[in-house]
N, C-alpha and C positions, 0 to 999 in steps of 0.2 A: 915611566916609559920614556922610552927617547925620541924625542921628538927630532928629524930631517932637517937641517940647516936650507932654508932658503933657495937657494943656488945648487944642493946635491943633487943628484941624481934621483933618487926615490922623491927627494922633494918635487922636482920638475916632473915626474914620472906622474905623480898627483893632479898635478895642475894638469897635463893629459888625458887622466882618467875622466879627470871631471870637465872638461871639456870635449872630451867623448858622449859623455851622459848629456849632455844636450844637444847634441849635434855638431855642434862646431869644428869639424872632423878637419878644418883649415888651418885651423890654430892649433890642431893636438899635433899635426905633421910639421910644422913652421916648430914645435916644442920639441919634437923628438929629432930632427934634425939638425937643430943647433947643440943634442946633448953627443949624435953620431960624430958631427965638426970639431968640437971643441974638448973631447973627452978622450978619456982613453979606459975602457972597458973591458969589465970582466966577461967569462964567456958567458954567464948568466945574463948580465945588464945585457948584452949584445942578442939574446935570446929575446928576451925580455923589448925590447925597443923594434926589433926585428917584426914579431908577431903582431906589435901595435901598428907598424906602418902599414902592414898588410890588410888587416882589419881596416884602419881607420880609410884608406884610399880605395878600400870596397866597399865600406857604406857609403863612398863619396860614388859609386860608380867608378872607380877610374883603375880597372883592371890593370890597364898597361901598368900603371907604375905601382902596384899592388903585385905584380908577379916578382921581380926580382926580390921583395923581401920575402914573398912566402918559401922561393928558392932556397933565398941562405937562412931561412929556419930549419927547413927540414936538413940541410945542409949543417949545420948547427949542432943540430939534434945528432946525427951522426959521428960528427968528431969531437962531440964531447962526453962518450957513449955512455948518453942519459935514456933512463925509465924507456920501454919500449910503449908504454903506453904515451908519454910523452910523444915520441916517433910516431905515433897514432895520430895525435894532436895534428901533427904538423901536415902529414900525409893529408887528411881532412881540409884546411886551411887552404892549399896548393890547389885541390881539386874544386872549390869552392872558388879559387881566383879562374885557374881554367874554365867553369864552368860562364864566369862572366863574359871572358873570352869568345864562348864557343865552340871552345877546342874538346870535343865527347868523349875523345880518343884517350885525351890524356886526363877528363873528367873520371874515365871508368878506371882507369891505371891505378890511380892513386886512392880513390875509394876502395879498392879491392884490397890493396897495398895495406891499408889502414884494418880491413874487416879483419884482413888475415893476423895480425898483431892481437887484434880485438877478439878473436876466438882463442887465440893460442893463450889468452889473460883470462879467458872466460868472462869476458865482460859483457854478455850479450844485453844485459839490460843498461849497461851502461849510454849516457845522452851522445856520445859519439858514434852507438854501432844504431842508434835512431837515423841519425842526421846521412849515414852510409845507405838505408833507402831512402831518405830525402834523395840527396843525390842520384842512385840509379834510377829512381820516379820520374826525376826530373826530365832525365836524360831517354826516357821512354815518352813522356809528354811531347817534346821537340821534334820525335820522330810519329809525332799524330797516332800513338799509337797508348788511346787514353784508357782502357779499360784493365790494360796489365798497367800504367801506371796509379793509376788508383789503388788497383790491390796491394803495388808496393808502399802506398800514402797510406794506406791504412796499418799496415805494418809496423811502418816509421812514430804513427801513430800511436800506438800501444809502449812504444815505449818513450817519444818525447812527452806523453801525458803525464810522466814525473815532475818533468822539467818546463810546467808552464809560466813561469815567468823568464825563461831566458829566450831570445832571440833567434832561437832553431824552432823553438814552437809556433812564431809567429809567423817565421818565414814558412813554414810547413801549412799552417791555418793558409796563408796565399795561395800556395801550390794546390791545396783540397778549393779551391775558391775556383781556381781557372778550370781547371779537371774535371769538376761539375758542369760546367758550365759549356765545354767541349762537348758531353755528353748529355746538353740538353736539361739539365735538371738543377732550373732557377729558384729552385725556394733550396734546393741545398747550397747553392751558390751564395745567396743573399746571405744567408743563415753562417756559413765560416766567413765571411765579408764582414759583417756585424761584429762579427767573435774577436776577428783581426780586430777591428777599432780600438774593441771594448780591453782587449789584452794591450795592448798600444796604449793607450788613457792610463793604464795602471801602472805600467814598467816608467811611460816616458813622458806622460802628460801629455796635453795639447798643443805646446809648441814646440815639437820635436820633427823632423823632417820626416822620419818615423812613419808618425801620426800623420802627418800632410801626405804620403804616400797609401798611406790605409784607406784617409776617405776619398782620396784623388782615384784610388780602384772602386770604390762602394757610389761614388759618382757615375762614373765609368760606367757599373753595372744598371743603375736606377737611365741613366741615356740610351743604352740597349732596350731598355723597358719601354721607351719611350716615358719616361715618367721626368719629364726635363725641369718642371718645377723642384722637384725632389732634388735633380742633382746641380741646378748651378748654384745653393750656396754653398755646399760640399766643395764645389770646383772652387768657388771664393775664395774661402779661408785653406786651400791646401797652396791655393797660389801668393798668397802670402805670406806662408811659410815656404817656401819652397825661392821666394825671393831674398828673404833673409840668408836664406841657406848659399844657393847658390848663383844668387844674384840674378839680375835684370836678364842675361844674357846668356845666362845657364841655359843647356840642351831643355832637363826638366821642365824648368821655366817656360821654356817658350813655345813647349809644344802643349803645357796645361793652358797658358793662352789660347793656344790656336783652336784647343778644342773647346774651351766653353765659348768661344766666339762665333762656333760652328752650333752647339748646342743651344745658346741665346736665338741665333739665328733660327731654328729650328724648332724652337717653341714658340716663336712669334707666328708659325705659320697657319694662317685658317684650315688648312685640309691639312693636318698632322696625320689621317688615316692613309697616306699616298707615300707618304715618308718608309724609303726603303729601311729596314733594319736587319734583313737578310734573314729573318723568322717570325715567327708569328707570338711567340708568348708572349703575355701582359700579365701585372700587375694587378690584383683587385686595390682600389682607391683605398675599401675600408680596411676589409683582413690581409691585405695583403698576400693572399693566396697568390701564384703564380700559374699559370694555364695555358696552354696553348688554343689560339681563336675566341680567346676572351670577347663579350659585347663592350662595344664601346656607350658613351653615352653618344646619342645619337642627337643631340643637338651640337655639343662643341666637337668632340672624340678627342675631349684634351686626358680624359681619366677612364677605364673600363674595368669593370666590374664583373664578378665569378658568379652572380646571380641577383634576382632581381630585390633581396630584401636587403643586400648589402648598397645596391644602390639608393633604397630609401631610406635608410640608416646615414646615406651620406650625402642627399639632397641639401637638408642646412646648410650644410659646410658647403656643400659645390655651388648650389647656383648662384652668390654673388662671381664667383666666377667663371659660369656658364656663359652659354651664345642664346641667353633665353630675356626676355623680357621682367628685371627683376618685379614689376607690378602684376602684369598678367598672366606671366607665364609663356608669352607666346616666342616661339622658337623663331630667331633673327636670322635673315641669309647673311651668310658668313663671305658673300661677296660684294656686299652694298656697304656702304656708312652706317655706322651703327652711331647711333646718340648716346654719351658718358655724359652719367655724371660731369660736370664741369671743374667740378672741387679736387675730387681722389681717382676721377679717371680711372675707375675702375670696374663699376656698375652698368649694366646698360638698359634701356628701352627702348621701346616703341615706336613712340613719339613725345612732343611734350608735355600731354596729355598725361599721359603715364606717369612719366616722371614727375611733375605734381600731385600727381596724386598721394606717390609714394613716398614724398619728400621728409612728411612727419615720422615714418618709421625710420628712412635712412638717414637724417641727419643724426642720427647719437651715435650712427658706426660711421659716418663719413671721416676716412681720415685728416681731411682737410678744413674741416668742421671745429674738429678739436686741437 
């Protein structure tokens, strides 16, 4: 087998790809750019380099300069008159930049553009005449108009279910994510949220921008809940990656700052039950069932609960972090000074009295103990 000298073009084209697969969509454009400068290209290579810039400056978010190449692909595609299913390819691509755009007009143009090739090939099950209701779903979503986009997500659905490890199926898992979610119904929300991760983990691992974007929405959705312990380590670690990616100063970056900052803020606060969320559904702590006018625990209302056996099922676990008196039991006003623990400041009582008491059991879990 022959192996790509160093410096050719397929060689560098490599070193692109795989600097695609992790993210680094900075370095795969700074690679493909120096081969557009300094090369002189067949119509293929020029295809070929064309579609990656397009791609690579749309994972990056950056439409503007993601449209002139999806242009001279389709552009490409025409004067070098290749496969019409190819011309499909491209058609997709262009609508897919438009769509980042906002331009709907010319989102719907081009996906049509694409079906009509995609029927005249009989390709209906094919992963691009999927991605063609992606698209018009999408574009029905935008105009608040979620229950005919759904039925076209379920659609789109039956036929990217082939193609679950590529990148339309994930981005489709998103679109069923928000669409639920419009429509009120948070355990279907959670549940392609989860999905997204879990397909995210598989394709791209955890430190992929990806991935940082999957639990940056599963976050997202657990702060809706009001379930804010849930979501600032999620927020953590997507701001992390997300710093790598697109550094300190990045749009992403700073607005995942701003919101766990908002979120932190908001978990700190004694009367979380006053905290607007713009609806009423909650979280059970233990099943995780979703409901609307869930009870809260009515000593902290930091967690609430779908009934009362899943709350004692989750007593254990909750009351070192309750507003209750870990000795007695007795529910603490959540506007006075509460007595911690001294050690792990986590615990609370009574008074001292208490907390002596109860010092023999809590020293072996005190984190500061050990």
């Amino acid at each position: 087998m022959d192996v790509p000298k160093p410096n050719s073009v397929d060689a560098i084209i490599e070193r692109v790809i795989a600097a695609k697969a992790v993210g680094d969509y900075n370095k795969a454009i700074k690679l493909l750019k120096s081969i557009v400068k300094h090369r002189k290209l067949s119509t293929q290579e020029e295809k070929d380099i064309t579609i990656l810039l397009s791609t690579c400056y749309r994972f990056s978010l950056d439409y503007k300069n993601a449209l002139p190449y999806a242009q001279k692909r389709l552009e490409l595609s025409d004067i070098s008159g290749a496969l019409q299913r190819d011309r499909a390819d491209a058609f997709i691509e262009l609508g897919r930049v438009y769509q980042g755009l906002e331009s709907y007009k010319d989102v719907y143009i081009n996906a049509v553009n694409a079906r009509v090739i995609l029927d005249d090939l009989n390709l209906k099950e094919d992963e691009q005449y999927g991605v063609f209701f992606l698209l018009i779903a999408d574009m029905e979503y935008v105009q608040t108009r979620y229950i005919q986009a759904l039925e076209l997500y379920e659609k789109s659905k039956m036929i990217l279910l082939q193609y679950k490890d590529r990148s339309n199926y994930r981005g489709l898992l998103n679109s069923l994510c928000r669409c639920y979610e419009k429509l009120n119904k948070w355990d279907e929300s959670i549940s392609y949220c989860r999905q997204l991760v879990e397909c995210t983990i598989v394709a791209n691992g955890t430190n992929h921008p990806e991935y940082a974007t999957a639990i940056n929405s599963l976050a997202t959705k657990y702060a809706q809940l009001k379930c804010f312990e849930r979501a600032v380590p999620l927020f953590e670690s997507a701001i992390i990656i997300f710093q790598k990616t697109y550094g300190d100063q990045g749009v992403i970056t700073i607005a995942a700052i701003k919101h766990l900052a908002l979120v932190r803020e908001l978990a700190q606060r004694s009367h979380r039950e006053s905290i607007n969320a713009e609806h009423y559904y909650r979280m059970c702590n233990t099943c995780e069932k979703i409901v609307e006018h869930m009870d809260s625990c009515t000593a902290c209302y930091k967690v609430s609960y779908c009934d009362r056996d899943c709350q004692l099922k989750d007593w254990i676990i909750h009351k070192p972090m309750c507003h209750v008196c870990l000795h007695c039991d007795t529910v603490l006003s959540r506007d006075s000074n509460i007595l911690r623990c001294s050690r792990c400041k986590k615990v609370k009582y009574c008074d001292m009295e208490c907390q002596k008491a109860h010092w023999k059991e809590h020293k072996k879990d005190c984190s500061s103990s050990k």
